[in-house]
Structure formats: structure tokens, C-alpha cells
VOGU-3710 file (C-alpha; in Angstrom, 3 decimals, decimal comma):
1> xxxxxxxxxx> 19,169/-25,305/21,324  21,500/-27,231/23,287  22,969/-31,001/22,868  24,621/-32,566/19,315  23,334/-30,539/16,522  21,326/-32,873/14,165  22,604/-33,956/10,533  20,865/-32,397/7,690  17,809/-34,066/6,279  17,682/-35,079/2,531
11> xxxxxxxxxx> 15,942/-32,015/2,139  17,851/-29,335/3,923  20,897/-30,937/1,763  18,953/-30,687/-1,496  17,535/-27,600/-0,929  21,260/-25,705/0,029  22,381/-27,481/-3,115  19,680/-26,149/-5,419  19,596/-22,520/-3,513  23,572/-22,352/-3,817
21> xxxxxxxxxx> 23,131/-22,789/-7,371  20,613/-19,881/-7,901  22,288/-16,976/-5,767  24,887/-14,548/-6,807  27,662/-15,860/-4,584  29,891/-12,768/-6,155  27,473/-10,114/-4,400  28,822/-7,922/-1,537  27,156/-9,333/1,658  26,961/-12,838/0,466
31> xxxxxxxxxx> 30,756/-13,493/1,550  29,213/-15,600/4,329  27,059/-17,568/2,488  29,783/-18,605/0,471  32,587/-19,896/2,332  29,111/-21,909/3,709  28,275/-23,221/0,000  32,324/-23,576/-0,218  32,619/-25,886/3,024  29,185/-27,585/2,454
41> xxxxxxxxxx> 27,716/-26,624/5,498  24,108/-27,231/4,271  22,509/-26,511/7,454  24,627/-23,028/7,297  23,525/-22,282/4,259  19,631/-22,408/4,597  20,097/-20,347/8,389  21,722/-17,760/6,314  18,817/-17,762/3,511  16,231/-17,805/6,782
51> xxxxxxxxxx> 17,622/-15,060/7,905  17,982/-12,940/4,791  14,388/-13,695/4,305  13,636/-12,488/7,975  15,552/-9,219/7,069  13,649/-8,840/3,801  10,267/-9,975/4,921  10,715/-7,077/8,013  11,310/-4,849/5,426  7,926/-5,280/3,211
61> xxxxxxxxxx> 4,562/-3,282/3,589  1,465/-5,719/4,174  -1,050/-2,874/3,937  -0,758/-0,932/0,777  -1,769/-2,027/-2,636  -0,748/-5,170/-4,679  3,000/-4,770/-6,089  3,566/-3,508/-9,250  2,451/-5,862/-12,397  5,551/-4,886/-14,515
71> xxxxxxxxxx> 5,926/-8,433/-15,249  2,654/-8,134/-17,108  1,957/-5,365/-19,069  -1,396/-6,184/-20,872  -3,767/-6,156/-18,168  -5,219/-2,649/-18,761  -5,688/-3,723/-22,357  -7,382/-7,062/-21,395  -10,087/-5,319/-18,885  -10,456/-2,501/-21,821
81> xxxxxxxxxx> -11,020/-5,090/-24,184  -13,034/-7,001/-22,254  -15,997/-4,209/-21,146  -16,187/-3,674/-25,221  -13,909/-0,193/-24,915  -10,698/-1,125/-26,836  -10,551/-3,032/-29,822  -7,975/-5,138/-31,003  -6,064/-2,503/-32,820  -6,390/-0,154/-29,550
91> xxxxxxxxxx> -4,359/-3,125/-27,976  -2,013/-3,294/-30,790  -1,131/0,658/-30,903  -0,939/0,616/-26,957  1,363/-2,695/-26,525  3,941/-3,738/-28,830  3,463/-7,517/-29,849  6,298/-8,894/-27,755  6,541/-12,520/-25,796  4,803/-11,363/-22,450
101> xxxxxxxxxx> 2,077/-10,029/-24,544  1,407/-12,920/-26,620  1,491/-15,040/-23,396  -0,629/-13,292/-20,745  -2,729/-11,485/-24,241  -5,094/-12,410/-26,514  -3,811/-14,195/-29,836  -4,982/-12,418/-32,666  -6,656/-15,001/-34,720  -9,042/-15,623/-31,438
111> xxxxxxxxxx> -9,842/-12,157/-31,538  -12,893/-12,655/-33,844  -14,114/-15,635/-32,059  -14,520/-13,942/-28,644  -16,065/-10,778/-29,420  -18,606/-12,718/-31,381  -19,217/-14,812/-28,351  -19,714/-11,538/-26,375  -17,263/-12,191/-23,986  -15,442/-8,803/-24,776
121> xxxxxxxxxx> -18,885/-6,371/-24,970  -20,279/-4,263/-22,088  -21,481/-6,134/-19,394  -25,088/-7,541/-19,948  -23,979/-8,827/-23,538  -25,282/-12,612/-23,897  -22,479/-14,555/-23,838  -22,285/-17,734/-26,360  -20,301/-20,193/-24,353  -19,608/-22,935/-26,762
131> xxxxxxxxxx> -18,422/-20,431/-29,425  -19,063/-20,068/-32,808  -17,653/-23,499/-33,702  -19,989/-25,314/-31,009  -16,371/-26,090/-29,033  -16,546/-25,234/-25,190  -12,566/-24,647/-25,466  -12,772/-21,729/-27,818  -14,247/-19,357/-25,413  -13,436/-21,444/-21,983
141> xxxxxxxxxx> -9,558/-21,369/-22,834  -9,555/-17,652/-22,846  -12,323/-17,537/-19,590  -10,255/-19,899/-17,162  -6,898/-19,409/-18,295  -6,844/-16,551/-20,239  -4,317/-17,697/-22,730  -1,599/-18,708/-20,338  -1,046/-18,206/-17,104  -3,827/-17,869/-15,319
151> xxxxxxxxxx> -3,413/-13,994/-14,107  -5,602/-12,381/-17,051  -9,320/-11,617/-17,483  -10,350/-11,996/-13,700  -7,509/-9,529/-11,825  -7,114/-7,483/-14,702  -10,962/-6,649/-14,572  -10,903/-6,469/-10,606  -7,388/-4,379/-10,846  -9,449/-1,866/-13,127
161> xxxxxxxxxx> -12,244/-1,842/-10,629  -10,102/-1,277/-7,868  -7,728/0,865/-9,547  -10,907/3,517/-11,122  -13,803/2,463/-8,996  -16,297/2,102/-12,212  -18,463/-0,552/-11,403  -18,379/-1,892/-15,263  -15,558/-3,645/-14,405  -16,844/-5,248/-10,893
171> xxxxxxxxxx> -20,441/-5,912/-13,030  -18,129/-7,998/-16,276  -16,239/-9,831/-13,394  -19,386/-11,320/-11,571  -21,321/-11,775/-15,145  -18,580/-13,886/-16,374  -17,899/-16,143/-13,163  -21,412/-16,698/-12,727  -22,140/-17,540/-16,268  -19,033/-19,586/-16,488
181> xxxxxxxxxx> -19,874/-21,850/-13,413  -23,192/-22,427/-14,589  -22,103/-23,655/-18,210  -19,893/-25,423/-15,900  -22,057/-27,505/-13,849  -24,971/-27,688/-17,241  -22,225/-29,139/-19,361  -21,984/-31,874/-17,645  -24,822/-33,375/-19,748  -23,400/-32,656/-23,250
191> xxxxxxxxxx> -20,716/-34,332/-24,742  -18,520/-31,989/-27,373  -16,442/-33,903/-29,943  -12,801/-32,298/-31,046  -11,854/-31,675/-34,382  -9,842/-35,006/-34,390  -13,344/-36,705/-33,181  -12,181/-37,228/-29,672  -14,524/-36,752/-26,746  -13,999/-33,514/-24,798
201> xxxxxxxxxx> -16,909/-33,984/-22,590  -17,029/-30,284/-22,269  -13,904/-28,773/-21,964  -15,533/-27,499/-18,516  -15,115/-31,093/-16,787  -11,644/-31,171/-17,846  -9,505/-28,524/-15,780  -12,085/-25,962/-15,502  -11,290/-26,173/-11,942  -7,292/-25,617/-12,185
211> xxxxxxxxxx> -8,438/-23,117/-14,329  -10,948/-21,245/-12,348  -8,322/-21,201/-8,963  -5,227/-19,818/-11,296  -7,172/-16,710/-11,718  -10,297/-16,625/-10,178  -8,711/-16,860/-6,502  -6,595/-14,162/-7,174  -8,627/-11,510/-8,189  -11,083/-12,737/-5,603
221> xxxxxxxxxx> -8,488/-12,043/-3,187  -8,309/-8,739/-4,278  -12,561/-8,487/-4,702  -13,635/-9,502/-1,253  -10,882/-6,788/0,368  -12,728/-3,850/-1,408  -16,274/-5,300/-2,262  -18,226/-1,934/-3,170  -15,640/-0,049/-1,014  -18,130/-0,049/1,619
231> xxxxxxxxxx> -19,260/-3,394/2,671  -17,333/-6,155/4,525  -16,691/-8,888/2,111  -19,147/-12,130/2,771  -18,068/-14,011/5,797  -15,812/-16,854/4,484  -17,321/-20,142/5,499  -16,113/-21,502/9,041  -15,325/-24,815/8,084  -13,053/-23,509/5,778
241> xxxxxxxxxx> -10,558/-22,270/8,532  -10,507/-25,853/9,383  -6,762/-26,906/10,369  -5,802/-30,495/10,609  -2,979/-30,504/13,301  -2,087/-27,770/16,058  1,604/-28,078/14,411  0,313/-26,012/11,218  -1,868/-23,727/13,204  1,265/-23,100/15,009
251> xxxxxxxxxx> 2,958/-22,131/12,135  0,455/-20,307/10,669  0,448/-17,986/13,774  4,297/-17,921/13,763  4,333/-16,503/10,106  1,524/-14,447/10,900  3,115/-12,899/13,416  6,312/-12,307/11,514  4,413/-10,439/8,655  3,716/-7,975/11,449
261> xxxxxxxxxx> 7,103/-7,475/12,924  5,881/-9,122/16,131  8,301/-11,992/16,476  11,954/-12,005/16,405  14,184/-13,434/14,093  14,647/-16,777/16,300  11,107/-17,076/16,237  10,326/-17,611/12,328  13,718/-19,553/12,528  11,932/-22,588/14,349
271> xxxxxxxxxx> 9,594/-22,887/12,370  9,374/-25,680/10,669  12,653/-26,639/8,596  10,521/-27,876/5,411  8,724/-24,444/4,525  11,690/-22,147/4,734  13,824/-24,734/2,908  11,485/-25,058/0,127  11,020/-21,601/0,037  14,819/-21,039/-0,597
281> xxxxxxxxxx> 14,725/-23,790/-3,122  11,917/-21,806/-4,667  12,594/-18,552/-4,431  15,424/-16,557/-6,435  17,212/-13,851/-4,602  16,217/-11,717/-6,841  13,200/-12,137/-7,010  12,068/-13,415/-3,418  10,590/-10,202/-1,820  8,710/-9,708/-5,007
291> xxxxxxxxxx> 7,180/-12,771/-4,893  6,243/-13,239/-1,254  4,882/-10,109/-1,093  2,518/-11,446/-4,381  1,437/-14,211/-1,799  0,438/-12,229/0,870  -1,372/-9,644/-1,129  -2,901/-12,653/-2,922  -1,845/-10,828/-6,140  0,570/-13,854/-7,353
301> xxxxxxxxxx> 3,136/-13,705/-9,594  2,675/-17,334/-11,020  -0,909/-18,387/-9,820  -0,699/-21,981/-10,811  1,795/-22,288/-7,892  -0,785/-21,550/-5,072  -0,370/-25,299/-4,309  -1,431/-26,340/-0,712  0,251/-29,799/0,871  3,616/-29,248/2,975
311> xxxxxxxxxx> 5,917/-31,637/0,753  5,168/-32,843/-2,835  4,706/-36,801/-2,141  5,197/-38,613/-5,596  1,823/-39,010/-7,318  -2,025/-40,021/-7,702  -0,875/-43,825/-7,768  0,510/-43,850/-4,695  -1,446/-42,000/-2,949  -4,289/-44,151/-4,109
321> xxxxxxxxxx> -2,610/-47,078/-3,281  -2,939/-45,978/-0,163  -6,800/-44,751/0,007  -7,884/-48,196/-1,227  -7,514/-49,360/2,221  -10,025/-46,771/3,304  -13,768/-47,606/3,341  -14,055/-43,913/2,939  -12,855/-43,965/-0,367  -15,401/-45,214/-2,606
331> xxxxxxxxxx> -18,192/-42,997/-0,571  -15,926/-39,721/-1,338  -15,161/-40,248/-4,860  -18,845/-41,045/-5,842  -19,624/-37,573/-3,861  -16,631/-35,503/-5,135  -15,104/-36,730/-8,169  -17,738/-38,432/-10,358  -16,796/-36,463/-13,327  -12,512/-36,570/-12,827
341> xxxxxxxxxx> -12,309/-39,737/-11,667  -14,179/-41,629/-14,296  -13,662/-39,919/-17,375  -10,069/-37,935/-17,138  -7,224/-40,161/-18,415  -4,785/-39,400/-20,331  -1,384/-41,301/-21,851  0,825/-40,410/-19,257  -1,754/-40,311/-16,228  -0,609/-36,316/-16,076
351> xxxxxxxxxx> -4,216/-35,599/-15,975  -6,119/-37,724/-13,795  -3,288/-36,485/-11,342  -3,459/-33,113/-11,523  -7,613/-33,228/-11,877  -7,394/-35,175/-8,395  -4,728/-32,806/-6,475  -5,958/-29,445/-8,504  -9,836/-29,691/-8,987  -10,687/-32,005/-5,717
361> xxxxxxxxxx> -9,050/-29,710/-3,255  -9,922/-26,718/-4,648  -13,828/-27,367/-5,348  -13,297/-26,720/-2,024  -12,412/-23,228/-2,499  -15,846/-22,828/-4,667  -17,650/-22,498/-1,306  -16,324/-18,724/-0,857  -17,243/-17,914/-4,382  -20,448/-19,279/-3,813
371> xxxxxxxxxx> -21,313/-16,931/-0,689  -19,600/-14,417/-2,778  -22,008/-14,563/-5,914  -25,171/-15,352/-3,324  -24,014/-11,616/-1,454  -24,750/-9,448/-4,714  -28,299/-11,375/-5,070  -27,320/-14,567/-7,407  -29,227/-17,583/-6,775  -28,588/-19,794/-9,149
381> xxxxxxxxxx> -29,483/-23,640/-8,070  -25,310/-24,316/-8,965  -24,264/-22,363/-5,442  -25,822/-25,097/-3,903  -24,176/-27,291/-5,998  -20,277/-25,711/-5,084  -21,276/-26,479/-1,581  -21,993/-30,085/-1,998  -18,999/-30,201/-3,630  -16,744/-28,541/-1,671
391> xxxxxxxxxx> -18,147/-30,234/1,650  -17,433/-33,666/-0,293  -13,627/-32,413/-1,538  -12,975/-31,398/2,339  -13,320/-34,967/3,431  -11,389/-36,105/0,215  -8,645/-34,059/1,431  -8,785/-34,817/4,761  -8,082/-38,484/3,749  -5,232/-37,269/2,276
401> xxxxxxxxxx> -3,450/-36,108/5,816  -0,582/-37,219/7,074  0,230/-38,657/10,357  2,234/-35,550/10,977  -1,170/-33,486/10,095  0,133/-32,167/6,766  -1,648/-32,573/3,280  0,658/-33,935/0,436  0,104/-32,640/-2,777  0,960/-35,039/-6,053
411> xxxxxxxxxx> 3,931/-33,925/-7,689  3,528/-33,847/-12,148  4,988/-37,191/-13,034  4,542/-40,159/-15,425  4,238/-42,416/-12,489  5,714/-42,033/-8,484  8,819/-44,678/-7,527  9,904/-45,477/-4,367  13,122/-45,025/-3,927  16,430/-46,553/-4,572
421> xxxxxxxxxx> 17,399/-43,036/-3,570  19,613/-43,105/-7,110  16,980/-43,965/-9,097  16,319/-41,893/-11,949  13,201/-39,873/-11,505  10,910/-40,049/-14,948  9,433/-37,065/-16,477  6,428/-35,872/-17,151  5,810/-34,977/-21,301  1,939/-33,347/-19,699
431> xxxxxxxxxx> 2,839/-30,638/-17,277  6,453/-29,086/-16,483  6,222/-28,303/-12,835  6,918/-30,430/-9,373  7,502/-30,065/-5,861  4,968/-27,167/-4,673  5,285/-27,135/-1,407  3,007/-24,662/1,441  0,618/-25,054/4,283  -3,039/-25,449/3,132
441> xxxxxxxxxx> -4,307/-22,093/3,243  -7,463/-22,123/1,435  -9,260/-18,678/1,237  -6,562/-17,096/3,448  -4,282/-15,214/0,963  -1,843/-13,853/4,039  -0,471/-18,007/4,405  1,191/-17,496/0,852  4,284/-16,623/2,760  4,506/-20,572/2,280
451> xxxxxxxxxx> 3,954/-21,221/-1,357  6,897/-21,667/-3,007  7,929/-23,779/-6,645  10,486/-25,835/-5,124  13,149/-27,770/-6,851  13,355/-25,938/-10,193  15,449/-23,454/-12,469  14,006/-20,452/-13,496  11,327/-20,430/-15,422  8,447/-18,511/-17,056
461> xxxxxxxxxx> 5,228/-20,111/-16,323  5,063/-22,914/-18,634  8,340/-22,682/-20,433  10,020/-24,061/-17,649  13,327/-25,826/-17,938  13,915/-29,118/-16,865  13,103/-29,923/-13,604  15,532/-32,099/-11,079  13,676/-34,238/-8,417  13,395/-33,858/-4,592
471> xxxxxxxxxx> 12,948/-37,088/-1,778  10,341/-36,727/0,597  9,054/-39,071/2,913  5,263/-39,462/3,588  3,132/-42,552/4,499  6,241/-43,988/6,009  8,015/-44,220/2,463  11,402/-42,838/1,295  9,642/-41,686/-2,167  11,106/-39,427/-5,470
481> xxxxxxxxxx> 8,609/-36,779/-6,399  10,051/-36,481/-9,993  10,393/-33,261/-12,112  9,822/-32,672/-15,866  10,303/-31,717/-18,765  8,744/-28,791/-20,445  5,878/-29,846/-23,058  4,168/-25,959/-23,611  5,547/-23,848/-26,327  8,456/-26,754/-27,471
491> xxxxxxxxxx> 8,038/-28,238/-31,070  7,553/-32,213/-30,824  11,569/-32,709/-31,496  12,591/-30,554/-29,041  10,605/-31,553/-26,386  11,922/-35,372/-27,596  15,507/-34,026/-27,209  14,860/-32,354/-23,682  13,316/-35,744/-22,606  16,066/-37,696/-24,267
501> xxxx> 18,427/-35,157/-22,171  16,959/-35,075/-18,923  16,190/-38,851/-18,637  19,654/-39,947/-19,741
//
């Protein structure tokens, strides 16, 4: 290297803070790491991390099948359930009722309402997309997220494919995406009133696509690798390998290259500081081969954190602030966002940010299902809709880049501040999660090695803890992408008390 060694950045300090706080110091082999923790040698601490990663990532298997699913063990019952073979008390003498079932599962008292929709009947079964009850969410809960985290119907019905080669399984997948795109695109005429008389305007406008990239990207991941067994998988769409700087294509190559023991140790060491920092910050010892390997194999372990964007930059009103000066602006949002933009508010702003940084950029992902669907002979007049869409997100996004040639992704916050740098970051009472951090990898499951949920304690999907906040710099700012609080699965006073806590 040569010359004065630089001073750690705000990040490489924050991110040996938070990963000194998750590791087992005690551990035999970890004596190094902490007389480094000890003296505060933050730069020491993170080379040590890279390097245990480099050790561990050497010692993984790229080629065989997806790692075990332990952490979820109700996906054979949802793809039996879901081709019309097991009924709910098959599931209930096969799994005992126990937290991972009820949140990756089906609740019980939903049971009724989605086998008379037909979503859980053989393939070629109408399916009744509003539901009984004439509510879109009934049925499109279950289809996009699948109760919870986003890893359900689509790769448990793909794993079953894969895993037995019947084609029922393949045949419920494709009926399902294609008939839930289309209610998608036809709903956006109809207007569905809640209970409490408050406009949905079809649950499908909402976060259908969040929704449909937690789970439909993974189990498309696993699809296009074993399409039929026999056929390559459709040619993903050139523009899609689009990279906006030679710094990230760079990278990309370096990890690449490290996934197949080509480079040395002190070549994934230069890469760039931010990724491996965030991925220590992210990533538990425990738990980090496990989860990297989920990346790669595009089999992830928590799907809702395939975020793309190098550093979490505050949020949506920033960001916009910025895009106002653009005459592109107003051109891209009437092309890609007519629906988010316009009608998605809510009291905290929570969702108009995530619709922008979730559905925009990955409407852009829609283009490989598209060619996907049009490959086994669907040509429904909504494919050429996805790739309107997705053309029109792509230059969204691309107004979005950096100077650097890195995409930012909006952190989950009330509202972005710029620093004082001891300001207290605010929370957000609409989503639990901030500080994703990764290269943008769209269609190309192997760039996972990236992804990481930075900043955070451990947490179960969206039962997270409270979240602390990171500094990042972007558009020439010093700004606080804030954490939160949790607001799934808390009663109203506790998630008052965690807020009270956490804000101070």
C-alpha cells in the first residue's frame, strides 16, 4: 500500500463498532480480533472480518443445490397445499403450530377463504382474485407475500418442482404469476373500499411490486437455472446487464472471481471498503456463510433484503429534493410511477418511500419475468406492459446515480436529516428495517455476495429490534439514514414504548 495509512471513515468506525458487538469475542481463534475491538483499531477489526469472510467464502460450494431451508419448515406443506394435495389438517398433523409456522404458513382462519378462491386446487382451477369478500388483499396478501416474509408460495412450489420434477408444481407457479400480474395491471381501473371505508385502490397498486420481488425473484432464480431440465432459461434482457460506472463492474468481476477461488485474499481485500464493511455490519458470525451462500444461490434467507444501491442515503425527500432540478423528472414519473406517485401516501411518508425505492427499481426486474412467461407461450397484452415499465423505471433509476456511479437506495424513515452528526435519527412506526446496502444486481443472483442488512441487531424478518442509524454521504451531504422501530407483530403500547425508548 505504501505512504500514511488513512483514518477510518464514519463508516468503517461504525461498522467495527456494530460488528464488535455481534461476534463471540470469547471464541478460540477470535483472540486477534479482540485485543483489535479492545484497542479500537477499527480499521483492524473489519481486515480481520474481510479476511474471515475470504476464508469462509473459499470454503463454500457455488454449484450444488440451494442450502438447506431449516429455517423454514413449511414449505413442503405450502406447495402440497397449494396443487390441492394436502388439506389443512394434513398441514396440521405434519407441522406442529409453532412461531416459524404461523409466520412463513398459512393462518388458519384464511384457510377457507383461499381454497374457495382456488388458489390452493390443481392447477387450471379459476382463480377468484378479489376473494370472497370482493377485497383484493384477502387473496393478494397470501399471493405476494405469502403471510410474511416473502419466501412462501413461489420457491416452495419451484423447490417441489425442482426437488420431484412433477410439472404440477412448475404449471401452479406460472398460472399464479401470470394471473396475478394481469389482475395486477386490470386493477388499476377499480377502486376497492376497506372495511373502515378507506380507498385501497386495489391492494395490487399498493406494494404488489415489493411483494412480487420478495418471492417471485427468488424462486425465479431458482426457475430459469432448471427450466424443463432441458432448455436454457430465456435470455435475460441486455439492457438489463447495464452497469453505471466501470468502478462497480470492477467489483462485480472482483467478487466474481473470488466465488471461484480465482483471486487471492488481497484481491477481494481492495475492494471497495463500503461492501465488506456493511457486510460485517450485516452479517452475524454465525450466520454469515449461511447467508451469503442464500445470495449467491438466489435462495435468500430474508428476501426483502435483496436491496440494490451501495449505501442507504436518507430518504424519498431528499432524494427528491434533488430530482426537482432535473427536467427529466416530471417525463419519468408520468412514464413510471403514475400509480405510486400520485396515490400512495401514508402518515409517516413510509410508503410513498418504499413504493419509490421498492416498486420503481424493481418494475425493472418485471422485464425477465416477462420473457420468462412469453418462453412457455403466454401472450398476454400486460408483457408488453412490464416492458414499458421497466424501460421507464431504468431511466428513473439511472437519475438516481451518484457521481461516484453508485445507486442509493432510501433508507425506512419518518423523514431524512442532514446531519448535525449527533442528531437523533427519528424512527419509522411503518417499516422496521434501514441501511441495505449492495451493488445493483438486478437479475444476476451470483452479485448477492453484496446484499447485506446493515446497521441492525438480530432480527427475524419483521420482528426486528430497534434499529441504530448509520452516516453516509451522497449528493455531497453528510446525511443520517435513520433506523426504526419495529411496528409488525407489537401491540399499539408496545410499539409506543419501543418508540418512546429508542427516540429518547
Amino acid at each position: 500500500m505504501g505512504g500514511e495509512e488513512a483514518s477510518p471513515t464514519v463508516q468503517e468506525r461504525e461498522a467495527a463498532t456494530a460488528l464488535a458487538e455481534r461476534l463471540d469475542l470469547t471464541r478460540p481463534g477470535m483472540e486477534a480480533m479482540r485485543a483489535a475491538v479492545e484497542a479500537k483499531d477499527h480499521k483492524a477489526v473489519l481486515d480481520l472480518f474481510r479476511a474471515r469472510l475470504v476464508k469462509r467464502l473459499r470454503s463454500m460450494d457455488f454449484s450444488g443445490a440451494p442450502p438447506s431451508r431449516s429455517f423454514n419448515r413449511t414449505l413442503t406443506a405450502d406447495a402440497q397445499m397449494l396443487v390441492g394435495r394436502w388439506t389443512l389438517e394434513d398441514y396440521k398433523k405434519a407441522y406442529k403450530r409453532d412461531w416459524i409456522d404461523t409466520f412463513s404458513g398459512i393462518k388458519e382462519d384464511d384457510y377457507p377463504i383461499l381454497t374457495a378462491s382456488g388458489l390452493m386446487a390443481p392447477p387450471g382451477t379459476p382463480i377468484q382474485w378479489l376473494g370472497p369478500d370482493g377485497n383484493s388483499q384477502r387473496v393478494g396478501w397470501y399471493i405476494g407475500g405469502w403471510g410474511g416474509g416473502g419466501w412462501g408460495f413461489n420457491t416452495a412450489l419451484v423447490d417441489a418442482w425442482w426437488s420431484s420434477g412433477e410439472a404440477i408444481y412448475k404449471d401452479k407457479w406460472l398460472e399464479i404469476c401470470q394471473g396475478y400480474f394481469h389482475e395486477y395491471f386490470t386493477s388499476a381501473t377499480r377502486q376497492t373500499l376497506s372495511p373502515d371505508g378507506k380507498p385501497l385502490d386495489s391492494f395490487f397498486h399498493l406494494h404488489t411490486a415489493w411483494r412480487i420481488k420478495n418471492s417471485f425473484l427468488p424462486s425465479l432464480a431458482l426457475l430459469a437455472k432448471h427450466l424443463d431440465h432441458e432448455k436454457e432459461p430465456p435470455p435475460h434482457p441486455e439492457w438489463l446487464r447495464h452497469w453505471p460506472s466501470e468502478a462497480v463492474q470492477k467489483a462485480r468481476a472482483e467478487a466474481n472471481k473470488a466465488m471461484t477461488s480465482e483471486a487471492s485474499a488481497e484481491s477481494l481485500a481492495s475492494l471497495p471498503a463500503a461492501p465488506l464493511a456493511w457486510i460485517a455490519i450485516g452479517l452475524t458470525e454465525e450466520t454469515a456463510p449461511f447467508l451469503i451462500e442464500s445470495y449467491v444461490t438466489g435462495d435468500y434467507f430474508f428476501a426483502n433484503q435483496n436491496y440494490d444501491g451501495i449505501l442507504s442515503v436518507a430518504t424519498i425527500a431528499l432524494v427528491f429534493d434533488d430530482l426537482k432540478k432535473s427536467r427529466e423528472l416530471e417525463r419519468v414519473v408520468d412514464q413510471a410511477i403514475p400509480w405510486w406517485a400520485g396515490r400512495v401516501m401514508h402518515r409517516d411518508g413510509g410508503a410513498l418511500e418504499q413504493d419509490i425505492s421498492y416498486s420503481v427499481k424493481y418494475v425493472e426486474e418485471f422485464a425477465y419475468q416477462a420473457t420468462l412467461f412469453a418462453s412457455q407461450g403466454c401472450t398476454a397484452a400486460w408483457i408488453e406492459e412490464f416492458r414499458r415499465l421497466s424501460a421507464a423505471a431504468a431511466n428513473f433509476w439511472d437519475l438516481l446515480q451518484t457521481p461516484q456511479g453508485l445507486l442509493p437506495c432510501m433508507g425506512n424513515s419518518k423523514y431524512g436529516t442532514e446531519a448535525p452528526r449527533k442528531a437523533k435519527p427519528q424512527t419509522s412506526t411503518y417499516f422496521p428495517y434501514s441501511g441495505y446496502a449492495g451493488l445493483r444486481t438486478p437479475g444476476a443472483p451470483e452479485d448477492q455476495l453484496f446484499m447485506s442488512f446493515a446497521n441492525s441487531r438480530r432480527s427475524v424478518g419483521h420482528l426486528s429490534p430497534n434499529t441504530g442509524s448509520v452516516h453516509v454521504t451522497a449528493y455531497g451531504r453528510d446525511l443520517i439514514a435513520p433506523g426504526g422501530s419495529p411496528s409488525y407483530g407489537l401491540t399499539a403500547p408496545a410499539q409506543k414504548a419501543e418508540e418512546k425508548a429508542f427516540d429518547g
